[in-house]
DSSP file (Angstrom, degrees, kcal/mol; ACC not computed):
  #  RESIDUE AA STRUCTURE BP1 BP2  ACC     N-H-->O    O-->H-N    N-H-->O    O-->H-N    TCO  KAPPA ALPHA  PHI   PSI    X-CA   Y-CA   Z-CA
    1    1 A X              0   0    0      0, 0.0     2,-0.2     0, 0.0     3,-0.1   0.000 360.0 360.0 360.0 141.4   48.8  -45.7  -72.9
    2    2 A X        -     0   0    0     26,-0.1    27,-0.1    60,-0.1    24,-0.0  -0.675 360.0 -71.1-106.0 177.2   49.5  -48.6  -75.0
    3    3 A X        -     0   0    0     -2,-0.2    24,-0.2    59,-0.1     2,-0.1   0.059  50.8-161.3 -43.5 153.3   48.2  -49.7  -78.6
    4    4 A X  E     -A   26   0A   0     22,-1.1    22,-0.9    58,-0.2     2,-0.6  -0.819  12.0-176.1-148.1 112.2   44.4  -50.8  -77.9
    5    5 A X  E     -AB  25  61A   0     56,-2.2    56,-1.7    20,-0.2     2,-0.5  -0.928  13.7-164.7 -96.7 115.8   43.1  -53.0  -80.8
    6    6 A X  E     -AB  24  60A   0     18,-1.9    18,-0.8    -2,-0.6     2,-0.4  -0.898   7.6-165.9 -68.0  83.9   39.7  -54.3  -81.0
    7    7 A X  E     - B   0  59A   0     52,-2.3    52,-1.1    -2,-0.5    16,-0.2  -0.557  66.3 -26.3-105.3 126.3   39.0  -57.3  -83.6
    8    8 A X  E    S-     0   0A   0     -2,-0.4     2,-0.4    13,-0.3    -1,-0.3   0.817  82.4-179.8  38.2  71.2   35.4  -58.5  -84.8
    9    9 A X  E     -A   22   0A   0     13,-1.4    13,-1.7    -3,-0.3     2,-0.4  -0.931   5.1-171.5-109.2 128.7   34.2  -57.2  -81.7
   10   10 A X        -     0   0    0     47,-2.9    46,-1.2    -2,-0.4    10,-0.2  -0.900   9.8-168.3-130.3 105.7   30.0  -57.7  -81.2
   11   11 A X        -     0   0    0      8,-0.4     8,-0.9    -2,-0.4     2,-0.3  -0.636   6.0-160.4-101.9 142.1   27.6  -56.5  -78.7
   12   12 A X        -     0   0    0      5,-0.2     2,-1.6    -2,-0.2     5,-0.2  -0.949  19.5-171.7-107.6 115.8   23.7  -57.6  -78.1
   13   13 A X  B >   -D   16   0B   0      3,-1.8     3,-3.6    -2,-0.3     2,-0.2  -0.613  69.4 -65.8 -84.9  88.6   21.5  -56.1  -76.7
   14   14 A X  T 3  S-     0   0    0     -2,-1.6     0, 0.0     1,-0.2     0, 0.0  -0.537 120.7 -17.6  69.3-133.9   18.7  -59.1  -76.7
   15   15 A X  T 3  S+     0   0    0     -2,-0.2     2,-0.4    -3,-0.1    -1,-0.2   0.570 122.3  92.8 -93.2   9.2   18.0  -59.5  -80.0
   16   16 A X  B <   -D   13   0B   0     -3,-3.6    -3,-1.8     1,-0.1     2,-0.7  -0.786  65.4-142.9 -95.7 160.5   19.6  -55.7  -81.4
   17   17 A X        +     0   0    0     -2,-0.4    -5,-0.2    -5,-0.2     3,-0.2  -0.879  26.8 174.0-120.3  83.6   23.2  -56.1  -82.5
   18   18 A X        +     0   0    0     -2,-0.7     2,-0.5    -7,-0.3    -1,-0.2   0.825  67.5  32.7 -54.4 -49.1   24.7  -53.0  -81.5
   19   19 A X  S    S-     0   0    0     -8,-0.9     2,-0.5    -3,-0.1    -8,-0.4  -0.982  75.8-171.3-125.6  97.6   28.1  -53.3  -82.1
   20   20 A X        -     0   0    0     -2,-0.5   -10,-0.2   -10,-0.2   -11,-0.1  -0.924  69.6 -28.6 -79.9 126.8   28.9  -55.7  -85.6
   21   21 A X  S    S-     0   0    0     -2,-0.5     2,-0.5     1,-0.2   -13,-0.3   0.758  73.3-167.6  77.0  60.2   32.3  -56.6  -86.4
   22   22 A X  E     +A    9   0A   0    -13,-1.7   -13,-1.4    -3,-0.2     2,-0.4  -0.726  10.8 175.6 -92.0 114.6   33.8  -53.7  -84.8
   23   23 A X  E     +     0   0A   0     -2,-0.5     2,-0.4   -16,-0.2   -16,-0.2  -0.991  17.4 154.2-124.4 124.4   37.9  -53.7  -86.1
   24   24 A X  E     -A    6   0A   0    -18,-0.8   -18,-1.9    -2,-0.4     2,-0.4  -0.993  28.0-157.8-157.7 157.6   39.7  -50.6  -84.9
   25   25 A X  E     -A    5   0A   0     -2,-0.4     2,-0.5   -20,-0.2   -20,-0.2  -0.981   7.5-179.7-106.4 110.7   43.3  -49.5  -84.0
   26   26 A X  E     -A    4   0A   0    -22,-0.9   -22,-1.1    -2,-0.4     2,-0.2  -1.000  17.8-141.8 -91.0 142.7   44.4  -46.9  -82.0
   27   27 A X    >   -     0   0    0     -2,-0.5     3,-1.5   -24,-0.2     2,-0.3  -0.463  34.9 -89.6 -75.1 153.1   48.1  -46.1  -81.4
   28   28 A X  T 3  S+     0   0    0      1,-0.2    -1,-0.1    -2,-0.2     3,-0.1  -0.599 113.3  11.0 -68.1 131.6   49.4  -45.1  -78.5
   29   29 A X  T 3  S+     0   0    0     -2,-0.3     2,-0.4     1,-0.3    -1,-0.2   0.701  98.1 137.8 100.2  36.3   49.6  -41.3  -77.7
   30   30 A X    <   -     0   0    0     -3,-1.5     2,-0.6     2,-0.0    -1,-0.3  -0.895  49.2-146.2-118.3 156.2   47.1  -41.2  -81.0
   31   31 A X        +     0   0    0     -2,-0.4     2,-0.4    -3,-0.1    -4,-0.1  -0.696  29.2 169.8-105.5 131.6   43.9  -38.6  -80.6
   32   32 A X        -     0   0    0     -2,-0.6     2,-0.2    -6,-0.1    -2,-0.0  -0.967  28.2-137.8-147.5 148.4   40.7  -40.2  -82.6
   33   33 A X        -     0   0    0     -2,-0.4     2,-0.6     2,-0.0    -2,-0.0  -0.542   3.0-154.1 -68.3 136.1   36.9  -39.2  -82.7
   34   34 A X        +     0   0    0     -2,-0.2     2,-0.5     2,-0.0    -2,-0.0  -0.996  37.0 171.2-113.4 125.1   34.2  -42.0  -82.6
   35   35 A X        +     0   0    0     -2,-0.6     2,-0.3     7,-0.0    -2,-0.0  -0.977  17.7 110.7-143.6 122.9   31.3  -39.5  -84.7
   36   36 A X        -     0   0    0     -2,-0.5     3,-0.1     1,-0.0     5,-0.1  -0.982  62.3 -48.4-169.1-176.9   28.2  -41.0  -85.9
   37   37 A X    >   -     0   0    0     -2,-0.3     3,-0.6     1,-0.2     2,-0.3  -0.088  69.4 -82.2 -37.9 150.1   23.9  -40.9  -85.1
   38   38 A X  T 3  S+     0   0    0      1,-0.2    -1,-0.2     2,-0.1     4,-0.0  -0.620 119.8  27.2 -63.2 140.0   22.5  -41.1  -82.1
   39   39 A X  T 3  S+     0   0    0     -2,-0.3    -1,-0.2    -3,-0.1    -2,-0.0   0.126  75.5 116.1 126.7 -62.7   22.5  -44.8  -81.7
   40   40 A X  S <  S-     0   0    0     -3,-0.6    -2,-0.1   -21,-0.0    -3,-0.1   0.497  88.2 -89.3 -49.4 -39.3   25.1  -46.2  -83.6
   41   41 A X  S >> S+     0   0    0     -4,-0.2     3,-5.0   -22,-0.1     4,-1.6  -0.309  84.1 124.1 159.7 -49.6   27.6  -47.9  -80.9
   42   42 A X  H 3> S+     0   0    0      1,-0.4     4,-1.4     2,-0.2     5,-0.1   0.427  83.4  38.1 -49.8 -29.2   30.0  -45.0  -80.1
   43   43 A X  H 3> S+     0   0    0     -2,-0.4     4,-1.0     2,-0.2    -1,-0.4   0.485 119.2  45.2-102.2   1.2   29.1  -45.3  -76.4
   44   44 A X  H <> S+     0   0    0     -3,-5.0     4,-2.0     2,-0.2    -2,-0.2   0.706 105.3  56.3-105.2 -28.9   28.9  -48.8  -76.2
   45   45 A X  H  X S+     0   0    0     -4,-1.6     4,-3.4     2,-0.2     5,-0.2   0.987 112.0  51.8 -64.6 -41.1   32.2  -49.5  -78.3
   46   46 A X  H  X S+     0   0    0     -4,-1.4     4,-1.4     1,-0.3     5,-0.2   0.961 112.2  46.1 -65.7 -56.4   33.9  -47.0  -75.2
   47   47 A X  H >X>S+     0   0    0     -4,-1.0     5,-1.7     2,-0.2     4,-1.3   0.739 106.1  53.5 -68.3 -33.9   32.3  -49.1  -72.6
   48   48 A X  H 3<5S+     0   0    0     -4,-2.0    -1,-0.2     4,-0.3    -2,-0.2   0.988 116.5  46.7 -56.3 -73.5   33.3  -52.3  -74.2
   49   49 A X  H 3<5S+     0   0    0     -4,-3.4    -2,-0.2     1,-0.3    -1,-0.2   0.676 109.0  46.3 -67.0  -7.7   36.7  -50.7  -73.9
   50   50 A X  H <<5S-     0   0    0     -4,-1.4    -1,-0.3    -3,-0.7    -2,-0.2   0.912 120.6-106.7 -54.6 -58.9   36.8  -49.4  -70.6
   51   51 A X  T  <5S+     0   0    0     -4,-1.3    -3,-0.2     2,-0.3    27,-0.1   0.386  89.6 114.8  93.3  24.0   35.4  -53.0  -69.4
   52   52 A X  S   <S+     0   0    0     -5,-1.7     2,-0.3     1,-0.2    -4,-0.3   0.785  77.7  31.7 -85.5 -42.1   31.8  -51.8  -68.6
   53   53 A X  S    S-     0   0    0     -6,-1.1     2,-0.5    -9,-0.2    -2,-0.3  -0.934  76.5-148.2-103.9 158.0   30.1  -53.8  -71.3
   54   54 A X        -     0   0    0     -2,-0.3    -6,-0.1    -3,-0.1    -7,-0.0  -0.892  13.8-130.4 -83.7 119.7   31.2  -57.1  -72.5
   55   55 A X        -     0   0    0     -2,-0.5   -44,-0.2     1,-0.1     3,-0.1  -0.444  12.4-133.0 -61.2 176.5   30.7  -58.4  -76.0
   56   56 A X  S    S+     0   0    0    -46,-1.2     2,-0.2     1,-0.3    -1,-0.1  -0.228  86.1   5.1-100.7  16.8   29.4  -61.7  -76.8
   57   57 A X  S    S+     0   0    0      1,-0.2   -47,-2.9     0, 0.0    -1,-0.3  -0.551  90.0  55.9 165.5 147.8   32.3  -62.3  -79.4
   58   58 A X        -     0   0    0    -49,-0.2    12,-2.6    -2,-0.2     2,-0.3  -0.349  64.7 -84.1 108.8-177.1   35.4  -61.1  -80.6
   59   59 A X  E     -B    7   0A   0    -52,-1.1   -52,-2.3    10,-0.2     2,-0.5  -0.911  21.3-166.6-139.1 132.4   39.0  -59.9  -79.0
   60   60 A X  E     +B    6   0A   0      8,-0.4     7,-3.2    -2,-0.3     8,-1.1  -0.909   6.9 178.2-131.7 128.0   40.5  -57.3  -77.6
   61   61 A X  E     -BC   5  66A   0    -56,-1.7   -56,-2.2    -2,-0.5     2,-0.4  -0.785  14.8-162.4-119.0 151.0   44.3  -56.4  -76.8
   62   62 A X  S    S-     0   0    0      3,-1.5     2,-0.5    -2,-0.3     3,-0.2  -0.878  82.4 -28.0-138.5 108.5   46.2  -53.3  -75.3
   63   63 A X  S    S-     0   0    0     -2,-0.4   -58,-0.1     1,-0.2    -2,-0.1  -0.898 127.3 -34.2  93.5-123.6   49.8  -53.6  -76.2
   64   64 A X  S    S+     0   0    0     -2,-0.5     2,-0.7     2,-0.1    -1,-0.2   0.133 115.8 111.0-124.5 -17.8   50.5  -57.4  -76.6
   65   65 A X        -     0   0    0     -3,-0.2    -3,-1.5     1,-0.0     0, 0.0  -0.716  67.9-136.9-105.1 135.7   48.3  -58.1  -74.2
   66   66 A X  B     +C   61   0A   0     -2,-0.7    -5,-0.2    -5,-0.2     3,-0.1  -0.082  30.9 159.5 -97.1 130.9   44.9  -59.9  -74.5
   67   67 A X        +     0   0    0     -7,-3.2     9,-2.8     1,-0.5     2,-0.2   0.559  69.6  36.7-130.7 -11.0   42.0  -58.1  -72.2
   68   68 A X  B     +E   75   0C   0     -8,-1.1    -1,-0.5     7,-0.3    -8,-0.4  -0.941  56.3 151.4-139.8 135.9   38.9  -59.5  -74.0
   69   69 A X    >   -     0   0    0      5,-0.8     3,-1.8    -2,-0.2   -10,-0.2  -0.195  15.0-175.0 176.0  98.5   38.3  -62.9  -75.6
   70   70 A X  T 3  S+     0   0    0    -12,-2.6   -11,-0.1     1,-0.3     5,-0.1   0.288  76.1  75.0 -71.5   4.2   35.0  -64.1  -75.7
   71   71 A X  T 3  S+     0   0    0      1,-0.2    -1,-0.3     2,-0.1   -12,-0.0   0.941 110.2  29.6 -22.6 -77.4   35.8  -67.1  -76.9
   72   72 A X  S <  S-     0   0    0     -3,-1.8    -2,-0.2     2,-0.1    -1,-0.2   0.330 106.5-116.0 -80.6   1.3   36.9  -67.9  -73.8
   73   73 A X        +     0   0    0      1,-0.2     2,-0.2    -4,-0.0    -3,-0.2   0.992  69.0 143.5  61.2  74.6   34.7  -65.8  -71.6
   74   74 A X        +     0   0    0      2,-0.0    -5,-0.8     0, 0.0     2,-0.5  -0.858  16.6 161.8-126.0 105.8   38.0  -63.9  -70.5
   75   75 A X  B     -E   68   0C   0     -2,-0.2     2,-0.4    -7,-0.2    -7,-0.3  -0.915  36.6-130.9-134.5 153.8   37.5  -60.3  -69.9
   76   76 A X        -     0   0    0     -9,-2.8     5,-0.1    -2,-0.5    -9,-0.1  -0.640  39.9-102.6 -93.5 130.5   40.3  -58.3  -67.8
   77   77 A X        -     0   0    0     -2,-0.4    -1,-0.1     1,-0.2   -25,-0.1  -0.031  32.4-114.3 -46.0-157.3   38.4  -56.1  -64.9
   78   78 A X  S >  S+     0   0    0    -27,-0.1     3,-1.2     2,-0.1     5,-0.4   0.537 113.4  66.6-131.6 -29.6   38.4  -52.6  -66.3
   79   79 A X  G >  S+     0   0    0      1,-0.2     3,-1.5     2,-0.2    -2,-0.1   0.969  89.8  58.3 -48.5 -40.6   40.7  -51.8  -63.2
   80   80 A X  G 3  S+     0   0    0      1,-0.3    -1,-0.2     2,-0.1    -2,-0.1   0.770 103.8  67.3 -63.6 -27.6   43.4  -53.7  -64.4
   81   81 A X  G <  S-     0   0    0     -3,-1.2    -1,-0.3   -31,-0.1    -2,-0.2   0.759  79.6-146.1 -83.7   2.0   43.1  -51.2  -67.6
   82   82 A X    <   +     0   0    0     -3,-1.5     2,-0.4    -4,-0.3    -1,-0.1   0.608  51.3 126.6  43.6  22.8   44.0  -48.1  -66.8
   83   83 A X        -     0   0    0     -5,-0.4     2,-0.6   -33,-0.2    -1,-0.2  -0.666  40.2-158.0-115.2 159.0   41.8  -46.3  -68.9
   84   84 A X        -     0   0    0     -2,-0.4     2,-0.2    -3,-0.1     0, 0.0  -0.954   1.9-152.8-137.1 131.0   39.5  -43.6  -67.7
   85   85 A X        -     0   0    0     -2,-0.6     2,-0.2   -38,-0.0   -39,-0.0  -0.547  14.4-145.4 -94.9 171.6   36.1  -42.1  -69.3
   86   86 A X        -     0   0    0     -2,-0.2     4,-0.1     0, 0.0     5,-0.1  -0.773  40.3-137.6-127.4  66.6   34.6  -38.5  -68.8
   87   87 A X    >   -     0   0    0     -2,-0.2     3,-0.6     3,-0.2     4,-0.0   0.020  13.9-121.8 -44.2 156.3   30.7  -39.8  -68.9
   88   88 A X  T 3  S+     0   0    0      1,-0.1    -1,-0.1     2,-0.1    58,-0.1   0.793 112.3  35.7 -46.2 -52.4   28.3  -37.9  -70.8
   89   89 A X  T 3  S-     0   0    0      1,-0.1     2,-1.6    57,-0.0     3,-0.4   0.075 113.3-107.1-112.0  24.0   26.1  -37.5  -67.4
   90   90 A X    <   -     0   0    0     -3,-0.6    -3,-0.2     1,-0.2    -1,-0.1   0.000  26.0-140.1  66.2 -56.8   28.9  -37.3  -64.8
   91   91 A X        +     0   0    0     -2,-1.6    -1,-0.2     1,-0.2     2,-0.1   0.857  46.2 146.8  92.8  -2.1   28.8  -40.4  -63.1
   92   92 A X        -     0   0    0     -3,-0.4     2,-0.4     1,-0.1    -1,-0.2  -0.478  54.8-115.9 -98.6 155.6   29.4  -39.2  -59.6
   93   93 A X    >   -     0   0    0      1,-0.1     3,-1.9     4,-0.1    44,-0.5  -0.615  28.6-146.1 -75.0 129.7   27.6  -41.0  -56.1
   94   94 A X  T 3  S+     0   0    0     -2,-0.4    44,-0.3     1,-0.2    -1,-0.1   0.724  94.8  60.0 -71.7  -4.2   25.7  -38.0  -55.3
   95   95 A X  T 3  S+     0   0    0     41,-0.1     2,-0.4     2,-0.1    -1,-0.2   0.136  94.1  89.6-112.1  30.9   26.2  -39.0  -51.4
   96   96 A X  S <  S-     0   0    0     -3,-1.9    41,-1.0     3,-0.0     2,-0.2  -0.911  77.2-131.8-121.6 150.9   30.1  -38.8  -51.9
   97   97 A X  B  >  -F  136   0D   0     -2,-0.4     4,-1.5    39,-0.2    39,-0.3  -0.537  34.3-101.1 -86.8 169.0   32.1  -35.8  -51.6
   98   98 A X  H >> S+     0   0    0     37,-5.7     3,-2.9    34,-0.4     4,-1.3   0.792 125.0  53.0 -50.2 -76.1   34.8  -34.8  -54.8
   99   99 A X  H 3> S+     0   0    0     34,-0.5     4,-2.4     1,-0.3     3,-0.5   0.706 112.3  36.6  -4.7 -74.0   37.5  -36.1  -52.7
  100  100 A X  H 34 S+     0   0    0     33,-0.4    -1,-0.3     1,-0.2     4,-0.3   0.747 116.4  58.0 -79.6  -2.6   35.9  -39.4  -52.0
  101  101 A X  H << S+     0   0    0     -3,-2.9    -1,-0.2    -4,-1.5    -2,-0.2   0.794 114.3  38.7 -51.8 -44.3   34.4  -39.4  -55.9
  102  102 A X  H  < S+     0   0    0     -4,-1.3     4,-0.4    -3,-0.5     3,-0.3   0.672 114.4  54.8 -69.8 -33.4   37.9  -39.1  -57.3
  103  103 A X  S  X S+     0   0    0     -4,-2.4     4,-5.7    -5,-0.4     5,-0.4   0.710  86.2  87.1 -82.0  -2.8   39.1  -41.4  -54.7
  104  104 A X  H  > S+     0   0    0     -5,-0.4     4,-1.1     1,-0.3    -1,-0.2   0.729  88.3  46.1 -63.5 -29.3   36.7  -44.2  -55.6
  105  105 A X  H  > S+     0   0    0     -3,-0.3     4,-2.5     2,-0.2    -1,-0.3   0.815 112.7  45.6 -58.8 -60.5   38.6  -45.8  -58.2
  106  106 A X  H  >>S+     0   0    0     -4,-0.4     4,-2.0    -3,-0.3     5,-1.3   0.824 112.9  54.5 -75.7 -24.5   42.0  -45.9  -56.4
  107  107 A X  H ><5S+     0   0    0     -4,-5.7     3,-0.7     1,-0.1    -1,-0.2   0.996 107.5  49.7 -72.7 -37.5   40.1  -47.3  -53.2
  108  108 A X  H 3<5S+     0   0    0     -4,-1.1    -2,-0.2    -5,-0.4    -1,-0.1   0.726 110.2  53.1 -66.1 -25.9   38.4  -50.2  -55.4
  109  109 A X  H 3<5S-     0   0    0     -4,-2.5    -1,-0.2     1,-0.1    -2,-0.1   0.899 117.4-113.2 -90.5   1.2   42.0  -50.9  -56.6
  110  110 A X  T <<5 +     0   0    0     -4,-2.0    -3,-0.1    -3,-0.7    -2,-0.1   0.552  53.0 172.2  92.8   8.2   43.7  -51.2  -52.9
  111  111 A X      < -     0   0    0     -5,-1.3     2,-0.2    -6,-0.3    -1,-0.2  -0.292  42.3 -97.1 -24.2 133.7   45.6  -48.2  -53.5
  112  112 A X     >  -     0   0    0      1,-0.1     4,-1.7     2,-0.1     5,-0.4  -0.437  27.6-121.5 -78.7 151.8   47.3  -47.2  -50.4
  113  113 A X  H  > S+     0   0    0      1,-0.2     4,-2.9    -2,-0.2     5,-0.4   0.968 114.0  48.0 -59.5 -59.9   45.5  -44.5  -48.2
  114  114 A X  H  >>S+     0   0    0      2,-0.2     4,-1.5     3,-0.2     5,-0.8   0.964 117.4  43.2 -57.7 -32.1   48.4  -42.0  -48.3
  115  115 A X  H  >5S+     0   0    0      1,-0.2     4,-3.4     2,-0.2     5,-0.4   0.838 110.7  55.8 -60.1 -68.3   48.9  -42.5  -52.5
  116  116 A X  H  X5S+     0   0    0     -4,-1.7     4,-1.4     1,-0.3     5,-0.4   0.795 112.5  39.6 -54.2 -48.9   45.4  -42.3  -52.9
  117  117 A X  H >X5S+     0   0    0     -4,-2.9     4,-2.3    -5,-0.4     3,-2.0   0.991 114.9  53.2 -67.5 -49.5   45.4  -38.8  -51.1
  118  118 A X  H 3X>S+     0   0    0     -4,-1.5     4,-2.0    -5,-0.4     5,-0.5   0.988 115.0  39.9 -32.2 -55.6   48.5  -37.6  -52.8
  119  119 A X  H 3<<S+     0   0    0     -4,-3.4     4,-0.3    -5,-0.8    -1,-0.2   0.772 108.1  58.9 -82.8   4.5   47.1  -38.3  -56.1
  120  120 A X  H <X5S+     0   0    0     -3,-2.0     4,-2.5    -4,-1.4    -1,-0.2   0.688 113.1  43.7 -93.2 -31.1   43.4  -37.1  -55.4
  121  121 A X  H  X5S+     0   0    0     -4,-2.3     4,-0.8    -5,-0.4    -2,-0.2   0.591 114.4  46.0-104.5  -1.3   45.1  -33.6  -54.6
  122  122 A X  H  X5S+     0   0    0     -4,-2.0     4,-2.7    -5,-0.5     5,-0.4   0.845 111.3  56.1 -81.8 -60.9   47.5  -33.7  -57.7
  123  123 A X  H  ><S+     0   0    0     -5,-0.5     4,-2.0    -4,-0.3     3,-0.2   0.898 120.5  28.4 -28.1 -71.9   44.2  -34.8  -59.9
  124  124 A X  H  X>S+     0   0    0     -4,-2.5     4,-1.1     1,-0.2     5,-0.8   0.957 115.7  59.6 -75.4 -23.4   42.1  -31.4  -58.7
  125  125 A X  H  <5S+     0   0    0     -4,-0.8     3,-0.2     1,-0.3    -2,-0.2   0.906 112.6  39.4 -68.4 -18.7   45.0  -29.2  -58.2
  126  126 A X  H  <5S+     0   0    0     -4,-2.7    -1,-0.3     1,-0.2    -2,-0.2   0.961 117.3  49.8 -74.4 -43.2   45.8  -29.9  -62.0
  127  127 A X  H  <5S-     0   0    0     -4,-2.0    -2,-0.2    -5,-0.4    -1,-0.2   0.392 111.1-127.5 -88.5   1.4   41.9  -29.7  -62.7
  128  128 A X  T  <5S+     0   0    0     -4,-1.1    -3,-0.2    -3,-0.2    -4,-0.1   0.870  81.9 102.1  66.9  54.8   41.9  -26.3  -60.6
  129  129 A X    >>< +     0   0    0     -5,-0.8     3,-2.7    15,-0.0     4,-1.0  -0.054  31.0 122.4-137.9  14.4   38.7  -27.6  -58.1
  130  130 A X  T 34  +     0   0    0     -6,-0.4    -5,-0.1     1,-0.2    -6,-0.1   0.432  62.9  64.1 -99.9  44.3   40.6  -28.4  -55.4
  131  131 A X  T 34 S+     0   0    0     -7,-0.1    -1,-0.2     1,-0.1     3,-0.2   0.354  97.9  59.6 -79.1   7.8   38.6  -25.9  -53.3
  132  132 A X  T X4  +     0   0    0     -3,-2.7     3,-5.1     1,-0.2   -34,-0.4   0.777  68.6 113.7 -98.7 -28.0   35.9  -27.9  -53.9
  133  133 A X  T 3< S+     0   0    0     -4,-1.0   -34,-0.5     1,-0.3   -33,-0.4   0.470  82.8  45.3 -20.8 -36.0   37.1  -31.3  -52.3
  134  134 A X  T 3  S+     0   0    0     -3,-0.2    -1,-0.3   -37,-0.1    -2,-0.1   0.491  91.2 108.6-104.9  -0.6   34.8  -31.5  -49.6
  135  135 A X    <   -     0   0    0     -3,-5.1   -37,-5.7   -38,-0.1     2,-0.3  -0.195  64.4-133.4 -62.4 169.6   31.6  -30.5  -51.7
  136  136 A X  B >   -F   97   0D   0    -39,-0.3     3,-1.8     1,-0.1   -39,-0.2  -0.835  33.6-107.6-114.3 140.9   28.9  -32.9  -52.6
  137  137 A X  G >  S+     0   0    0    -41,-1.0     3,-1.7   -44,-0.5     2,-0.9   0.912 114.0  68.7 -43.9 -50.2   28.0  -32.7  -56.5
  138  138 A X  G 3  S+     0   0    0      1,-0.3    -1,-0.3   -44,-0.3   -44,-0.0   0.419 100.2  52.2 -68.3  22.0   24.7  -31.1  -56.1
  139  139 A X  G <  S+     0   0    0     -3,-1.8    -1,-0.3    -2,-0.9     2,-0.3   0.080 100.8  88.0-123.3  26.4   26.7  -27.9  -54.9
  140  140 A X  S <  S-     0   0    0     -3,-1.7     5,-0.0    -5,-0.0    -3,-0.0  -0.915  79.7-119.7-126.6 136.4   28.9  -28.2  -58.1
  141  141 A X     >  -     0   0    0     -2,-0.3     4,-0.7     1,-0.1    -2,-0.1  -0.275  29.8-106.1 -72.9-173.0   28.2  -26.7  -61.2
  142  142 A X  H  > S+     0   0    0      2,-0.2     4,-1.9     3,-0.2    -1,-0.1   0.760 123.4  44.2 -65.2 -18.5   27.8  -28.7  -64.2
  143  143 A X  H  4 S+     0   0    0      2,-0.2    -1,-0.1     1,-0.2    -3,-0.0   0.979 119.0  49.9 -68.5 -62.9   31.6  -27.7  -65.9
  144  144 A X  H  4 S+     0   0    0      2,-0.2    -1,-0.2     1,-0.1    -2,-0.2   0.720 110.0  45.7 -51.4 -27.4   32.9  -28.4  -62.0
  145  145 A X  H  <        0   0    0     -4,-0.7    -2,-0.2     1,-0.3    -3,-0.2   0.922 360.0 360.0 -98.1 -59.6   31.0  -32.1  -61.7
  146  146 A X     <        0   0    0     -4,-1.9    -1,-0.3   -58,-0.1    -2,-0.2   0.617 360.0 360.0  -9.0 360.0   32.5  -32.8  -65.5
């Protein structure tokens, strides 16, 4: 992963101002906590950096390169980052099986069908589910749909 900088980065929600001036650093290959209140931004500053929310101003780079600047209304999809969240509430289409949950990413970027299986069976065999590949979440526990 490279460097991902955020500068004077600001979310609204209507008229609350979720996210003020938000300046943060991470390094590459460096581990940090976002810890605060319920409330407080921490899940909106990660979607801002994923590319699920947008600010309404300020700039954001990973590496040297520019992925937010709302200046300009320019925001880089959130495929084009590489970056991956673990939601809070799982996140999975309940009418998909793990397979096609896992694949769902790599189909949206035009991954080719043989990578996409290759790397869908490296992904659970590493995550030690892939007997589960053809379940549907509601047959998963909660650890397993994590």
């Amino acid at each position: 992963m490279s460097r991902i900088e955020l500068k004077q980065i600001n979310k609204y929600y209507g008229k609350n101002h979720v996210l003020k001036n938000i300046n943060l650093v991470i390094e590459d290959g460096e581990f940090m906590t976002l810890l605060g209140p319920s409330g407080c931004g921490k899940t909106t500053t990660l979607r801002v950096i994923a590319g699920l929310e947008k600010p309404q101003e300020g700039f954001m780079y990973m590496g040297s390169r520019e992925i937010v600047n709302a200046t300009e209304k320019f925001y880089e999809e959130p495929g084009k980052r590489h970056l991956n969240l673990v939601f809070q509430s799982y996140a999975l289409w309940p009418h998909m099986t793990v397979f096609n949950n896992v694949a769902f990413g790599l189909e949206v970027a035009k991954v080719p069908k043989d990578e996409i299986r290759r790397k869908v069976e490296n992904a659970l065999k590493r995550m030690r589910i892939e007997e589960f590949v053809d379940r549907y979440p509601s047959e998963l526990s909660g650890g397993q749909q994590q």
